[in-house]
C-alpha positions as CSV (number, residue, x, y, z in Angstrom):
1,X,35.6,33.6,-3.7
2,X,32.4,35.3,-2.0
3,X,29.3,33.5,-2.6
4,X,26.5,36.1,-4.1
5,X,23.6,36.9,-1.5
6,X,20.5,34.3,-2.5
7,X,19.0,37.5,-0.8
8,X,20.4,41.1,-0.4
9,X,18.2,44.0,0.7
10,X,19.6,47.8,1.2
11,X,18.1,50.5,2.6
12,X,14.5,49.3,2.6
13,X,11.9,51.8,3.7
14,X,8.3,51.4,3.9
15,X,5.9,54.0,4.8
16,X,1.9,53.5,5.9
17,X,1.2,57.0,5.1
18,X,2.5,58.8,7.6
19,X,4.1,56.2,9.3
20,X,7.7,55.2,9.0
21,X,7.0,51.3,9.7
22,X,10.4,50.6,8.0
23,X,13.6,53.3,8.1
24,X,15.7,51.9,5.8
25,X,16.9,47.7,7.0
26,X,19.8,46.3,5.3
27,X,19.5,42.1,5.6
28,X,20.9,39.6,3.5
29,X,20.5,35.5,3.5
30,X,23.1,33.4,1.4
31,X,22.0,29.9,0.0
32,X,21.0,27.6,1.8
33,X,20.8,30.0,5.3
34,X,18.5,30.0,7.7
35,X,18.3,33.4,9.5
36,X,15.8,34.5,11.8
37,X,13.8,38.2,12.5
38,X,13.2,38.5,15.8
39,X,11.6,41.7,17.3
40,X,8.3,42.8,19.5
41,X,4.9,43.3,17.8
42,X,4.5,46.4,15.6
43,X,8.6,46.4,15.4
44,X,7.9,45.9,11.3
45,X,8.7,42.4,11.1
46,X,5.5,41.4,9.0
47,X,5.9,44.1,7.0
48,X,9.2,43.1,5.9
49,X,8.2,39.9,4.4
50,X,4.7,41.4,2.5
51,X,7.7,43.7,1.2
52,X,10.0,41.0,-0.2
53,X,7.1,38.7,-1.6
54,X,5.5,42.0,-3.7
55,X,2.7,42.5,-1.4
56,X,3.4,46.1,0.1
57,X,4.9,49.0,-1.9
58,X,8.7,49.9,-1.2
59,X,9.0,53.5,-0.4
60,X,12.8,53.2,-0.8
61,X,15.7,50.8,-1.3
62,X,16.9,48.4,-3.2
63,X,15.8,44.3,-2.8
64,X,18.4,41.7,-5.0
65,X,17.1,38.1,-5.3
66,X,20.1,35.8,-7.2
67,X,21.7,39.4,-8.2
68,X,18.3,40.6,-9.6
69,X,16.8,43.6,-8.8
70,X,12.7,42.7,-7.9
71,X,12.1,46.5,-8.0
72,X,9.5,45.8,-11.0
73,X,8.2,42.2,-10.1
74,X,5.1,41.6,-9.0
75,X,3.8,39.4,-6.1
76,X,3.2,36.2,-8.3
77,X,6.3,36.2,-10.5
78,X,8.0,36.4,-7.0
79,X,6.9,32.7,-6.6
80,X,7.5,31.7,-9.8
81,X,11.3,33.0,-9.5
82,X,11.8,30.8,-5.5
83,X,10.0,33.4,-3.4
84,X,7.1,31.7,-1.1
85,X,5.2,33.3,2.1
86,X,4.1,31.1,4.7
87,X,2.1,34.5,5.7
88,X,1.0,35.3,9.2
89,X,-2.9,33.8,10.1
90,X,-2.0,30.9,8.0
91,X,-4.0,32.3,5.0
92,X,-5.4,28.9,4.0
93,X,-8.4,27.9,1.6
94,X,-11.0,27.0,4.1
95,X,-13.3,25.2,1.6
96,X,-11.3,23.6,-0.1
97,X,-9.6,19.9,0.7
98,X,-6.2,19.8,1.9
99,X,-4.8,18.4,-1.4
100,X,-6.3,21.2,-3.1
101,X,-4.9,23.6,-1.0
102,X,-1.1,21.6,-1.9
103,X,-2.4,21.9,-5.5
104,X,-2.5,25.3,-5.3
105,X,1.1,25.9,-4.0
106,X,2.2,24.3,-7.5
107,X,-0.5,26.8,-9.4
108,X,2.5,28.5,-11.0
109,X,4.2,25.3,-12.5
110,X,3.2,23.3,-15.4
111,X,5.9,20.7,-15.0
112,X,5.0,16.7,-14.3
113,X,6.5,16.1,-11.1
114,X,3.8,18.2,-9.1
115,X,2.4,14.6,-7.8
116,X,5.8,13.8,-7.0
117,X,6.2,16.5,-4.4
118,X,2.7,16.0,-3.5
119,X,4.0,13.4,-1.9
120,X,7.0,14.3,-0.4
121,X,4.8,16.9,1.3
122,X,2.5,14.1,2.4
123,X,6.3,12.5,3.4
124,X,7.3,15.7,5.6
125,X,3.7,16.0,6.9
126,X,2.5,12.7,7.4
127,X,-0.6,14.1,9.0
128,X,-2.1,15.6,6.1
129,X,-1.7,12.6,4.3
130,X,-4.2,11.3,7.0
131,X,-6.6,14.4,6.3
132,X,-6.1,15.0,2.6
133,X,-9.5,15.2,1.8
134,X,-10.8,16.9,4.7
135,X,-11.6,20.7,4.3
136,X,-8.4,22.7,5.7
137,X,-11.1,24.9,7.7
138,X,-12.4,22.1,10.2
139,X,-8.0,21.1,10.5
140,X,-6.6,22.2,13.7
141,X,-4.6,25.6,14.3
142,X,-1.3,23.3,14.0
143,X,-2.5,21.2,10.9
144,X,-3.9,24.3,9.3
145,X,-0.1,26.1,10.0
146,X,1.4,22.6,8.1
147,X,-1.1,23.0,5.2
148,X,0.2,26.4,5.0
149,X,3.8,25.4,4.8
150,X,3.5,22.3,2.7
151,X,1.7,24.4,-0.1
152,X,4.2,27.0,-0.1
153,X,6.7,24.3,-0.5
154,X,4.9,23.1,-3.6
155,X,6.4,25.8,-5.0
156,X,9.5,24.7,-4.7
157,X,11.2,27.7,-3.3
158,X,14.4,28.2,-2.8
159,X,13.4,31.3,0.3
160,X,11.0,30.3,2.4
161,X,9.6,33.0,4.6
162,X,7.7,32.2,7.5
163,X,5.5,34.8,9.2
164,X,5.0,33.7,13.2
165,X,4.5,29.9,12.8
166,X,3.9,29.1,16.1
167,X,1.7,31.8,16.8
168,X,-1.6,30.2,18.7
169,X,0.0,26.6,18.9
170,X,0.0,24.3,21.7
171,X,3.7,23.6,22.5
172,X,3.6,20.2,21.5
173,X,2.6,21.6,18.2
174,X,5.3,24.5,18.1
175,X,8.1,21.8,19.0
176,X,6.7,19.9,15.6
177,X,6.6,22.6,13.6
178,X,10.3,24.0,14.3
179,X,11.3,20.2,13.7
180,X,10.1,20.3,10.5
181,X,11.9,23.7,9.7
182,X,14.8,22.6,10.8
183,X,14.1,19.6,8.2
184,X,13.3,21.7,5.7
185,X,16.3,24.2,6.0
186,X,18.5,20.7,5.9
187,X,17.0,19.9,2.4
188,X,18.7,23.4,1.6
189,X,16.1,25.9,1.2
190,X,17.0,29.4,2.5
191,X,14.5,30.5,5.3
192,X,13.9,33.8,6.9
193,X,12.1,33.2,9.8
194,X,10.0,35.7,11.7
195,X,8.8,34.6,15.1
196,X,7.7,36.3,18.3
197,X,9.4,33.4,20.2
198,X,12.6,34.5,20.0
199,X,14.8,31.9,22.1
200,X,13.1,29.0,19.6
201,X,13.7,31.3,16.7
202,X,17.6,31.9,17.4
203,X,17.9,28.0,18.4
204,X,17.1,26.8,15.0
205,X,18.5,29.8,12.9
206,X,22.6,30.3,12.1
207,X,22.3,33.9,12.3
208,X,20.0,36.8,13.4
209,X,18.2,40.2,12.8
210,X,16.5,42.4,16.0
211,X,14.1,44.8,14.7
212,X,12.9,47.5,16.8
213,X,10.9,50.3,15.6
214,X,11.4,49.3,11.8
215,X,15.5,49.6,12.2
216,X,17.8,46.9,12.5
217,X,19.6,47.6,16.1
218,X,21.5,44.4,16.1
219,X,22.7,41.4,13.9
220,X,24.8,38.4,14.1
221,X,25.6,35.0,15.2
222,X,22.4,33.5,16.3
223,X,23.9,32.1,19.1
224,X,26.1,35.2,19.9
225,X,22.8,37.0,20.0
226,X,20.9,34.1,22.5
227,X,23.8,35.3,24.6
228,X,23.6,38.8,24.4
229,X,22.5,41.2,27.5
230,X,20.2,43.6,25.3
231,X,18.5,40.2,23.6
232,X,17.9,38.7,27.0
233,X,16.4,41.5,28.4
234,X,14.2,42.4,25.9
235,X,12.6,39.0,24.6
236,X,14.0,36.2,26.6
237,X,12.8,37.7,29.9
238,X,16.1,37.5,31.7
C-alpha cells in the first residue's frame, strides 16, 4: 500500500509583485523523512518555507498536509496542526529568558505535559539547561540557533522546517547542530531542511530538492545527488 505524503505540494507559485520567486515546485516528504532544499541565495528556498508555514501568500498551487488542503489555514493553526519554522535569523525573543522563549513554542497547547518536554528539550540541549534563565539575546549565535529549535519543538511538530541553521556558526557549532538534527529526525519527526551548505545538508538528509531560480531542476536520492556532476559543480565546488 502507498503511504500518504505527511507533505505534498503541487504546482506552488509565489509571486513578489512582479517577480516570479516561485514557478510552480512540486515537493513532497513522507512521515518520518528527512529531505533537504538545497539551492544558491535568492534561488527561493526561504520563500518556500514562509509559504508552507502561512506566512507568504500562494499565488498558485495546491499544499496537502496529512491529505488536507492548508489553502485556507492560517500561519498559527499551521502549528497547532504539526507545522513549526525554525525561520532564518533565528527569530528569537531577545528579552526574554530562555525558558520563556521554550514556553512560548508550547503557546498553542493547553495540555499538562508542557513541563515534561521542557525537559526533554533541556535533555537534547543540555546547554540551555545551563542558561535557562539567561536572556536568549546576550546567548551565543549557536545557543541562540538551539533556543530557536528547541522552542519550535515545544510544539511538538511532526514537520520541522529549518531555515539555514548553520548560517553564521562556527564549525564546531554547525557539526553540533546537524547532530542534533539528525537526533531529532531519529525521534521521527519529518524535517525539511534548507541549508546553503549543501554537502552537510545532503549528508544528513535521505533525499533531495535543487532549487534554482524558484524551479525544481533536480530531485532524488540524497546521496545520488552528493554524486551528481551538475550538484558538484554548482555548490560543492568540484
Amino acid at each position: 500500500m502507498t503511504q500518504i505524503p505527511l507533505l505534498e505540494v503541487e504546482h506552488l507559485k509565489v509571486n513578489y509583485g512582479g517577480i516570479h520567486a516561485l514557478k510552480g515546485i512540486d515537493l513532497h516528504i513522507a512521515p518520518g523523512e528527512l529531505v533537504a532544499l538545497i539551492g544558491s541565495n535568492g534561488a527561493g528556498k526561504s520563500t518556500t518555507l514562509k509559504a508552507l508555514a502561512g506566512l507568504q501568500h500562494c499565488s498558485a498551487g495546491k499544499l496537502h498536509y496529512e491529505g488536507h488542503s492548508l489553502h485556507h489555514m492560517p500561519a498559527h493553526q499551521r502549528v497547532s496542526a504539526g507545522l513549526a519554522l525554525v525561520p532564518e535569523g533565528r527569530g528569537i525573543f531577545a528579552r526574554l529568558t530562555v525558558a520563556e522563549n521554550l514556553h512560548m513554542g508550547a503557546y498553542t497547547r493547553n495540555d499538562d505535559e508542557i513541563e515534561a518536554d521542557l525537559e526533554r528539550m533541556y535533555t537534547l540541549f543540555p546547554r540551555l539547561a545551563e542558561r535557562c534563565a539567561q536572556l536568549a539575546g546576550t546567548l551565543s549565535g549557536g545557543e541562540q540557533q538551539m533556543v530557536a529549535m528547541a522552542r519550535a519543538l515545544m510544539s511538538r511538530p511532526k514537520l520541522l522546517m529549518l531555515d539555514e541553521p548553520s548560517m553564521g556558526l562556527a564549525p564546531m557549532m554547525v557539526a553540533k547542530i546537524f547532530e542534533t538534527i539528525r537526533d531529532i529526525s531519529a525521534q521521527g519527526v519529518s524535517i525539511l531542511l534548507v541549508e546553503q551548505n549543501a554537502k552537510l545538508a545532503l549528508e544528513a538528509a535521505q533525499r533531495g530538492y535543487v532549487l534554482e531560480s524558484g524551479a525544481i531542476t533536480l530531485s532524488g536520492a540524497a546521496g545520488e545527488l552528493l554524486g551528481s556532476d551538475a550538484v558538484q559543480r554548482a555548490y560543492l565546488g568540484a
